[in-house]
GUMAR-276380 format. One record per residue (C-alpha): residue number from 1; residue in three letters; x, y, z. Coordinates in steps of 0.5 Angstrom, whole numbers, plus 500, padded with zeros to 3 digits. Layout:
N
<num->NUM	residu->ala	x->X	y->Y	z->Z> $
...
This chain:
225
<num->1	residu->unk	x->629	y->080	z->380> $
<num->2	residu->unk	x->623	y->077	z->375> $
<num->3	residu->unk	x->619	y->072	z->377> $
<num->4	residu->unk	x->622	y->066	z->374> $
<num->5	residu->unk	x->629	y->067	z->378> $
<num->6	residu->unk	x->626	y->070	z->384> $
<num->7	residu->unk	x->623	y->062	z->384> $
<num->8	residu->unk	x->628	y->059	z->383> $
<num->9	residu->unk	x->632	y->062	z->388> $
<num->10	residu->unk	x->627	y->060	z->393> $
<num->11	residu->unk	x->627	y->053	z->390> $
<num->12	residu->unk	x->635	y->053	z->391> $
<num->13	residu->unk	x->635	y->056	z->398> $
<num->14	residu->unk	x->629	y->051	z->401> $
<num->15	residu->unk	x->633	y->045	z->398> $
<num->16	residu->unk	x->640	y->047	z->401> $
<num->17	residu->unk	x->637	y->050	z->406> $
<num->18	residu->unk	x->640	y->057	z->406> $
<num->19	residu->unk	x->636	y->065	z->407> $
<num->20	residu->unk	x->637	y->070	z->401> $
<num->21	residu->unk	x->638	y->077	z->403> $
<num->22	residu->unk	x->635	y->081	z->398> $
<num->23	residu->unk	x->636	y->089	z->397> $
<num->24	residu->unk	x->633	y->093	z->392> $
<num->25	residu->unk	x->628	y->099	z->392> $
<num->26	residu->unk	x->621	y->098	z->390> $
<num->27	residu->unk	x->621	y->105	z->386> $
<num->28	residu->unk	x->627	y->102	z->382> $
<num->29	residu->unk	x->625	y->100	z->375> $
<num->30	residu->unk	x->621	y->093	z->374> $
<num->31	residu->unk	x->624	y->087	z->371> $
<num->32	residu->unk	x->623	y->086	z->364> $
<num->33	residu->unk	x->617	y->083	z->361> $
<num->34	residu->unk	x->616	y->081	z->369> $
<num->35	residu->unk	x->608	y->083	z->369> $
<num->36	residu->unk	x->605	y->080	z->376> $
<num->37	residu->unk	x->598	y->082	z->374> $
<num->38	residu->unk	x->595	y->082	z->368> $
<num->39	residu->unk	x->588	y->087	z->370> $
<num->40	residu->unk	x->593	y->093	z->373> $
<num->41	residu->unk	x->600	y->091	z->369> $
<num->42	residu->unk	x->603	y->091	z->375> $
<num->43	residu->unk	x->611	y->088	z->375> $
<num->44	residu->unk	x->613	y->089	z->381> $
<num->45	residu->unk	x->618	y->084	z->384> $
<num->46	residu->unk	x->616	y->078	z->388> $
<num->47	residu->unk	x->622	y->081	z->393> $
<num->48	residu->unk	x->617	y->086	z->395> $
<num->49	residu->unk	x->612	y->081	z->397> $
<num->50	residu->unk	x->616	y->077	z->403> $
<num->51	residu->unk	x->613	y->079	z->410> $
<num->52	residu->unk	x->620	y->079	z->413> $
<num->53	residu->unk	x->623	y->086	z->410> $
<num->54	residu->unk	x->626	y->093	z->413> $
<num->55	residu->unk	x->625	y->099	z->409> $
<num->56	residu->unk	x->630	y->105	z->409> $
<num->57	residu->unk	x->628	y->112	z->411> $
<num->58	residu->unk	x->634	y->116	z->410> $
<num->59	residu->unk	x->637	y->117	z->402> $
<num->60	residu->unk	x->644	y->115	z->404> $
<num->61	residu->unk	x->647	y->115	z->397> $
<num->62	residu->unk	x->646	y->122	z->395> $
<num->63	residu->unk	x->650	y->126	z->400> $
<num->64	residu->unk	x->647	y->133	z->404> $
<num->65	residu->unk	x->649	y->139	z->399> $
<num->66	residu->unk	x->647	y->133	z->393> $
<num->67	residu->unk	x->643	y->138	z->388> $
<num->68	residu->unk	x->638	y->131	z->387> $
<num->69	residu->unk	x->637	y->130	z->394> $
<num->70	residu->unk	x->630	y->134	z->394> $
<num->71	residu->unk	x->629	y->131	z->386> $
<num->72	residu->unk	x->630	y->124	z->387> $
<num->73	residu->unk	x->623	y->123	z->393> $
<num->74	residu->unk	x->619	y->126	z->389> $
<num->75	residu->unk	x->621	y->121	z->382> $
<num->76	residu->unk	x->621	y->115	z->387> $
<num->77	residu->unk	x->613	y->116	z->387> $
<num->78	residu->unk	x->611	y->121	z->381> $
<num->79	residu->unk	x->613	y->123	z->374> $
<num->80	residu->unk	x->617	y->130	z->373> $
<num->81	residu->unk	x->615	y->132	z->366> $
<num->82	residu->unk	x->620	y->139	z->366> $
<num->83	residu->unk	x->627	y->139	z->370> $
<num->84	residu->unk	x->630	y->146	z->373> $
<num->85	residu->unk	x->638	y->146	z->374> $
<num->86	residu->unk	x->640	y->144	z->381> $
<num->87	residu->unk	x->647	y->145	z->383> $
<num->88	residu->unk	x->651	y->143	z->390> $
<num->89	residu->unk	x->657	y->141	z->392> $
<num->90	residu->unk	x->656	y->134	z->392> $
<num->91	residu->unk	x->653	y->133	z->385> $
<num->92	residu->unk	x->648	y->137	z->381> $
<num->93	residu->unk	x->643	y->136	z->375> $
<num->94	residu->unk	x->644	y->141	z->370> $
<num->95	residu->unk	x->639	y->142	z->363> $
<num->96	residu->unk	x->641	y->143	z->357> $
<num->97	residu->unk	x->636	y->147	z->353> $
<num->98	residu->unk	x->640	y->143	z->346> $
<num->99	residu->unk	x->644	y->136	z->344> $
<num->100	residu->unk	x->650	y->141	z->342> $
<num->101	residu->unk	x->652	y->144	z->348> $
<num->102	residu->unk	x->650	y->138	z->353> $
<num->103	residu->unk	x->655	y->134	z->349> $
<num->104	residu->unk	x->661	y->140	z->349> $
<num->105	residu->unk	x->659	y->140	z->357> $
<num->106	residu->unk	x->660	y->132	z->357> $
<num->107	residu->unk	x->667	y->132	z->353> $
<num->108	residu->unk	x->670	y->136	z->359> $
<num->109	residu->unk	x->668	y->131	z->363> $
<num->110	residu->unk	x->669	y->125	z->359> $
<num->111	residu->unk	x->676	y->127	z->357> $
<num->112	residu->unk	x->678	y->128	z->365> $
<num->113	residu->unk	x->675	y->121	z->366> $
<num->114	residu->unk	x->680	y->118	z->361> $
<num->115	residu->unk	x->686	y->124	z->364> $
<num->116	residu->unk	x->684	y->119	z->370> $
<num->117	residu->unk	x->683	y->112	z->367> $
<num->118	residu->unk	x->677	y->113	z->371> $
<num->119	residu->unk	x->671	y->108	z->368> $
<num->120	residu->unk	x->666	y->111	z->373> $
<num->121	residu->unk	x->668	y->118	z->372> $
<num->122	residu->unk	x->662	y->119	z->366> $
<num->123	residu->unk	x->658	y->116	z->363> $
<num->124	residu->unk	x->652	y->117	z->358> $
<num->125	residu->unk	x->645	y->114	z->360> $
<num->126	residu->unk	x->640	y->114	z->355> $
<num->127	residu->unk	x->633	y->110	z->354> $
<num->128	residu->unk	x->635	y->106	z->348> $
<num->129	residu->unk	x->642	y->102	z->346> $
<num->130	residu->unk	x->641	y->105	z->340> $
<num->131	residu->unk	x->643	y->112	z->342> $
<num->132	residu->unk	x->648	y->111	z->348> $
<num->133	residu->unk	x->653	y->108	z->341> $
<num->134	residu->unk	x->652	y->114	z->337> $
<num->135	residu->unk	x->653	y->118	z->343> $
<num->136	residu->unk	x->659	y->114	z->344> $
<num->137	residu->unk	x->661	y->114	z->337> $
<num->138	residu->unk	x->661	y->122	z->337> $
<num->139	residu->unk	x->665	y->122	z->343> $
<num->140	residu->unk	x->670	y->118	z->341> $
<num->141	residu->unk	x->670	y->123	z->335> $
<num->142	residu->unk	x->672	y->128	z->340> $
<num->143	residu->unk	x->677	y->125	z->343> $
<num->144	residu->unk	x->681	y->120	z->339> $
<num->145	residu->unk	x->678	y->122	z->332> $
<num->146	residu->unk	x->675	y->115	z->328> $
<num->147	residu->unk	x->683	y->113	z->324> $
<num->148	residu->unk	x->684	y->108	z->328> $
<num->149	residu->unk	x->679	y->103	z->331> $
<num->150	residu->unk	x->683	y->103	z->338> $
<num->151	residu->unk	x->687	y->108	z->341> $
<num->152	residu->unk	x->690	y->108	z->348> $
<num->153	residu->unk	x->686	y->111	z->354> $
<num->154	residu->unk	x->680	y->109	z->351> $
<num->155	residu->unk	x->675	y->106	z->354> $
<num->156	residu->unk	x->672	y->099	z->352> $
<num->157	residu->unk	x->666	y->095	z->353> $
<num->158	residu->unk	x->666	y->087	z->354> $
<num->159	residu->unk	x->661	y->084	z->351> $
<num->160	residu->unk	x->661	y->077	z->354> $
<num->161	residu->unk	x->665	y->074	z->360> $
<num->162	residu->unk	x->671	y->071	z->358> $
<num->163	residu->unk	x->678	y->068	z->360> $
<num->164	residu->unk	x->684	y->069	z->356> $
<num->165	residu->unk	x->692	y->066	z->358> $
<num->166	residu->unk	x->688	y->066	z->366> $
<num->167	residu->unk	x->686	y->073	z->366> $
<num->168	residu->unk	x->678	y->074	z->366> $
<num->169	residu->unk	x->673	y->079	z->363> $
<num->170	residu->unk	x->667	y->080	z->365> $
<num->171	residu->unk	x->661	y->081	z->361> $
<num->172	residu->unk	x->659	y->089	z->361> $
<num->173	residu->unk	x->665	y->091	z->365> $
<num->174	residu->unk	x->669	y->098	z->362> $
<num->175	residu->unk	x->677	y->096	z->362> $
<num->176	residu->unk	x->681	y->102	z->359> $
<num->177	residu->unk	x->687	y->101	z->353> $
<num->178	residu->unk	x->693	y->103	z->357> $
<num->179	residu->unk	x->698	y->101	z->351> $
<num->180	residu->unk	x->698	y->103	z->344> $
<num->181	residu->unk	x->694	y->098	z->340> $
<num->182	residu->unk	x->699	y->093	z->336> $
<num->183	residu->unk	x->696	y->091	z->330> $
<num->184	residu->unk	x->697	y->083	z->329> $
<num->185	residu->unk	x->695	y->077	z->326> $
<num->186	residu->unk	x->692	y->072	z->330> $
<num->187	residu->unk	x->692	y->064	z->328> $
<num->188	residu->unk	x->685	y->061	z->329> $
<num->189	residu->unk	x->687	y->053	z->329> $
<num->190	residu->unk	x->684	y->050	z->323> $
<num->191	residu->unk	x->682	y->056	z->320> $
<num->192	residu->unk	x->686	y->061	z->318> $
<num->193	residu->unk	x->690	y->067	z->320> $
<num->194	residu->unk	x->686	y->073	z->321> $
<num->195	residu->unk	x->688	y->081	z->323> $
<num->196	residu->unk	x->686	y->083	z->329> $
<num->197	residu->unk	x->690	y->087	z->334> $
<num->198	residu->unk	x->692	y->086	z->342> $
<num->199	residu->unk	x->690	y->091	z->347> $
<num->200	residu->unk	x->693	y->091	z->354> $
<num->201	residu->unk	x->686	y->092	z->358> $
<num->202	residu->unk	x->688	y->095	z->365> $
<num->203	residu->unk	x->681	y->092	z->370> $
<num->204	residu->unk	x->680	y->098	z->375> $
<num->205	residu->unk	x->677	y->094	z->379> $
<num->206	residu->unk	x->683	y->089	z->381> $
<num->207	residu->unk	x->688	y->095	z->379> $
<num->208	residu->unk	x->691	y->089	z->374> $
<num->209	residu->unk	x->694	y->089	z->366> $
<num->210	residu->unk	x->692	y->084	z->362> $
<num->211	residu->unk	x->693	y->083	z->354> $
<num->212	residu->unk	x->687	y->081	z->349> $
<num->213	residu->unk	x->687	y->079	z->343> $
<num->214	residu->unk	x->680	y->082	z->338> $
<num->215	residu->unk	x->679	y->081	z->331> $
<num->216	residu->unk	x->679	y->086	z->327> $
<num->217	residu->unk	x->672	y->090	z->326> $
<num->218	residu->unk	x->671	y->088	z->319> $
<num->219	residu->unk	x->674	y->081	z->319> $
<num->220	residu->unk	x->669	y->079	z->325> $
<num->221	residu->unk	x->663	y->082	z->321> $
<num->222	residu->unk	x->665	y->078	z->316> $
<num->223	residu->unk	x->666	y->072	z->320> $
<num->224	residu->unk	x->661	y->072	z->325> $
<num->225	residu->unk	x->656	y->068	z->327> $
């Protein structure tokens, strides 16, 4: 919670007269360009700076034969500059010395999750957009192949919070194509017919089926604005 929102929570809850529980940790990473001192470059949320607060002392979401239960208290106060592989039962941190057999390794993992329809199932962390796609790129390589823009059981991303014939989407939220993809041609009112496909997105969330209707990939660069 930057500074700007943090304000305007507490504006709101005064005037309507509510509280606000805030969760969080202060280890996590900052808000962007949220920079609360100029002199120490500290950017940490006002959240941390409320008097009424309680601290947890028990790590609760890493189980006890976690191999990142003794890594994770040392990286909320300090840097790691070399990681060792630690395993358990309950979630491990493996190293690789090379990006080939890291990515080999994730495509076991990527192709149970899509087996399983599991959008939590694994997942691709990086510092940059930038490589996430090209990592997500290459797996879709291995796993369907680029011939087709779409194919059924991938996984894909909403850009932006939408609601089609009464069903919504929501922005960053993953949803897997559980049909075959038809290409169609979609009518743009006032405009012009334009090809696209329709896929059935199954929400895992809400353990729902709903069809959407996307542009084909080089018409809606075409077309953007």
């Amino acid at each position: 919670v930057n500074d700007d929102l943090f304000d305007l929570l507490i504006k709101y809850a005064k005037k309507c007269n509510t509280k606000i529980i805030f969760s969080g940790d202060i280890a996590q990473i900052s808000p962007v360009n949220n920079i609360t001192c100029e002199i120490t470059g500290d950017s940490t949320s006002k959240v941390f700076s409320l008097k009424t607060g309680f601290n947890l002392t028990k790590i609760y979401r890493q189980l006890g034969d976690s191999g990142l239960v003794e890594v994770l208290p040392i990286l909320r106060e300090d840097v790691i500059q070399e990681f060792d592989t630690t395993r358990g039962s309950e979630g491990s941190l493996v190293c690789y010395d090379n990006t080939k057999d890291f990515f080999m390794s994730a495509v076991s993992s990527f192709k149970k999750a899509v087996a399983d329809k599991d959008i939590m199932g694994a997942k691709f962390l990086s510092y940059t957009n930038v490589r996430v796609n090209a990592l997500n790129v290459k797996m879709k390589e291995a796993l369907f192949g680029l011939e087709n823009q779409y194919n059924k059981g991938e996984f894909i991303t909403s850009c932006e919070n939408l609601n089609f014939d009464g069903n919504k989407f929501w922005n960053s939220m993953d949803y897997v194509i559980d049909k075959e993809p038809k290409k169609v041609n979609i009518n743009i009112p006032g405009f012009v017919s334009l090809p696209g496909f329709k896929l059935s997105l199954y929400d895992s969330a809400d353990n729902i089926s709903a069809d959407v209707l996307i542009l084909d990939k080089e018409i809606d660069k075409k077309y953007y604005t």
